[in-house]
Structures are given as structure tokens and as C-alpha cells.
C-alpha positions in Angstrom: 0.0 0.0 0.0 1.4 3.4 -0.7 1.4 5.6 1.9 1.6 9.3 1.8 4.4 11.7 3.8 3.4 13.8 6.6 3.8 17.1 6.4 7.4 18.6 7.6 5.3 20.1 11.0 3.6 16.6 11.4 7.0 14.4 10.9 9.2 16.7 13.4 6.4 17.4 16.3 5.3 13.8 16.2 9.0 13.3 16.8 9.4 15.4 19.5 6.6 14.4 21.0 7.4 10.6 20.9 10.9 11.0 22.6 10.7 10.4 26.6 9.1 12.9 28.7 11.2 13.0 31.9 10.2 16.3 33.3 9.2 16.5 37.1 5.6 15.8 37.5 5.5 18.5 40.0 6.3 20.7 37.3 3.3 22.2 36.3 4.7 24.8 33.6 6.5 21.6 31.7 3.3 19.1 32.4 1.4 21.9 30.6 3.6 22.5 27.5 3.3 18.2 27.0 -0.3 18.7 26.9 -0.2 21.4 24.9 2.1 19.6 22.6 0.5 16.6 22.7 -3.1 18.6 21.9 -1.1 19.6 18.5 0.3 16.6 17.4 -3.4 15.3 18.0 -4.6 18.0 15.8 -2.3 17.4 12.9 -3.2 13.6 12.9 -6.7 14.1 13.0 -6.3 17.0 9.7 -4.2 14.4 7.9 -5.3 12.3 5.1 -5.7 8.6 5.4 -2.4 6.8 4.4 -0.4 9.5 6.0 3.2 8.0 7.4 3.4 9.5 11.0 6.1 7.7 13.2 6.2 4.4 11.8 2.6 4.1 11.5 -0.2 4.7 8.9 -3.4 6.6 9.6 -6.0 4.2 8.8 -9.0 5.3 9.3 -10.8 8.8 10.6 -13.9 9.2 11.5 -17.0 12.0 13.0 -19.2 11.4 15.8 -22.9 10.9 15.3 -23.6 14.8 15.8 -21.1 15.6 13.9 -22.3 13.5 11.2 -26.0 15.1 12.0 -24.3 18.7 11.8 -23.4 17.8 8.2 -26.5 16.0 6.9 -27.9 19.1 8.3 -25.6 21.1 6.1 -26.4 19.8 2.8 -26.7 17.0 0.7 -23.9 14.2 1.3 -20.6 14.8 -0.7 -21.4 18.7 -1.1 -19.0 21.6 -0.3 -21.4 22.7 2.4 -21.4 18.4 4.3 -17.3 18.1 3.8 -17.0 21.9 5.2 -19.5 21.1 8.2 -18.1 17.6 8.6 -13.8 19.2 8.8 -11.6 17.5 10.7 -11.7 13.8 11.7 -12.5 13.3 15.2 -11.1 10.4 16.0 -8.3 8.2 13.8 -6.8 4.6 14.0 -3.0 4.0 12.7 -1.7 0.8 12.5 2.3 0.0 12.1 0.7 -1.8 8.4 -1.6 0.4 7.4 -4.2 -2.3 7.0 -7.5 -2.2 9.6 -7.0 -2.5 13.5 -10.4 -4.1 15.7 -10.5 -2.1 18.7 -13.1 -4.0 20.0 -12.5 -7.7 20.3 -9.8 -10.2 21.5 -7.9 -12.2 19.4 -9.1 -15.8 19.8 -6.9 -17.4 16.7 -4.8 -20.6 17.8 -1.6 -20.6 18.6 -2.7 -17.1 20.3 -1.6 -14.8 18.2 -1.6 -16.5 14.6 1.5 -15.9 12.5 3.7 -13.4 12.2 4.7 -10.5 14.3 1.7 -8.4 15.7 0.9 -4.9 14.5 1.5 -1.8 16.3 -1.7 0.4 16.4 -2.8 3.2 18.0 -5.5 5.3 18.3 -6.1 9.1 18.1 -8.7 12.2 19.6 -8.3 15.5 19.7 -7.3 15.2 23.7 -4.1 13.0 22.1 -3.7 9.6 22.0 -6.5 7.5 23.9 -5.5 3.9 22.9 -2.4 2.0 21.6 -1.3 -1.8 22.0 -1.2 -4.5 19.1 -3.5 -6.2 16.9 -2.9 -9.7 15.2 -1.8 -9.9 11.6 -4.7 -12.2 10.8 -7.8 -11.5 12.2 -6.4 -8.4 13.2 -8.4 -8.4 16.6 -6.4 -7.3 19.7 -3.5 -9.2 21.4 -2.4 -6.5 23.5 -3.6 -2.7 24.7 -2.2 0.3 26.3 
């Protein structure tokens, strides 16, 4: 699958952002700049388009809640300028280390547990940062571990 490069912003804040934090966790001026940092890199993710590189991993898939998706049935007719512009930004996104689809909601139940193959890195993305991350099997492609 080809993927596409993140933007030069994207690539370096996703970066910085992955390196350890190891400031004090009494200090409240560094514990807000992470968030803050982390709040950005969650923006950029969300605004990217699917098959976007970002750290080793691909951004899957994006989605809109259901008011979101009312908002822009409200808007106009699906596919218009007026549904994209009220739909905007993803909400949420899923990017796996494979680029290939990531079941957040069950357990992988192949035998030998996992199947084959070495599992695949997912993680997944809102606009408070990242709210899930852990590994899905190359098969079924259900969960094997979370974070």
C-alpha cells in the first residue's frame, strides 16, 4: 500500500513528541507545555489524510461522531462543499504499524494465540491526544495487547 508523507510540522512534532518525557511531575509549567504539545500533534493527525506516514505508522482510518455527522446531513446533501466543510476535521483516527484495519473491540481468539507473524502496532487518536495503543494480530487483526 502506498502511503503518503506527513507534512514537515507533522513528521518533526510527532518526533518530539514521541521522545521520553522526563520532566518532574510537579512541574506544572513543563506538564502543561506536553499537553499542549500533545493537543497539536493530535490535531495534525486528525487533519491528515488517510495513508499518511506518522512515526512508523499509517493513519488508517478517521472518523465523526454521530452529531457531527448530523451537523453535516444538516448542512447539505452528502458529498457537497457545504457536508465536507461542516463535517472538517476527523475526530477520531486509527494507525496501525501496516496500514491495514485495527479491531478495537474484540480479543484475538486465533490458535496458537496470536496467529502468525509478528503483531501490528496500532494506536488510536482524539483531539485530547492519543487514547488507545497496543497490538492487533496480523490475521484476524483483533487485539493481542492494549495500552
Amino acid at each position: 500500500m502506498e502511503t503518503l508523507a506527513p507534512s514537515t510540522g507533522l513528521a518533526s512534532l510527532h518526533a518530539a513528541w514521541a521522545a521520553p518525557f522526563l520532566a518532574d511531575p510537579r512541574d506544572e509549567a513543563a506538564n502543561a507545555a506536553r499537553t499542549a504539545q500533545t493537543r497539536e500533534v493530535a490535531r495534525m493527525i486528525l487533519a491528515a489524510p488517510l495513508r499518511t506516514e506518522v512515526g512508523g505508522l499509517v493513519v488508517f482510518t478517521g472518523g465523526w461522531s454521530k452529531e457531527r455527522a448530523d451537523q453535516a446531513r444538516a448542512a447539505g446533501e452528502a458529498g457537497s462543499p457545504a457536508w465536507f466543510a461542516a463535517l472538517g476535521d476527523h475526530e477520531h483516527a486509527t494507525l496501525t504499524g501496516d496500514g491495514h484495519a485495527a479491531d478495537r473491540w474484540h480479543w484475538c481468539e486465533c490458535e496458537p494465540f496470536p496467529a502468525g507473524g509478528t503483531w501490528v502496532m496500532y494506536q488510536h487518536w482524539s483531539e485530547r491526544g492519543m487514547e488507545r495503543h497496543g497490538f492487533v494480530c496480523p490475521d484476524c487483526r483483533r487485539l493481542t495487547q492494549t495500552g
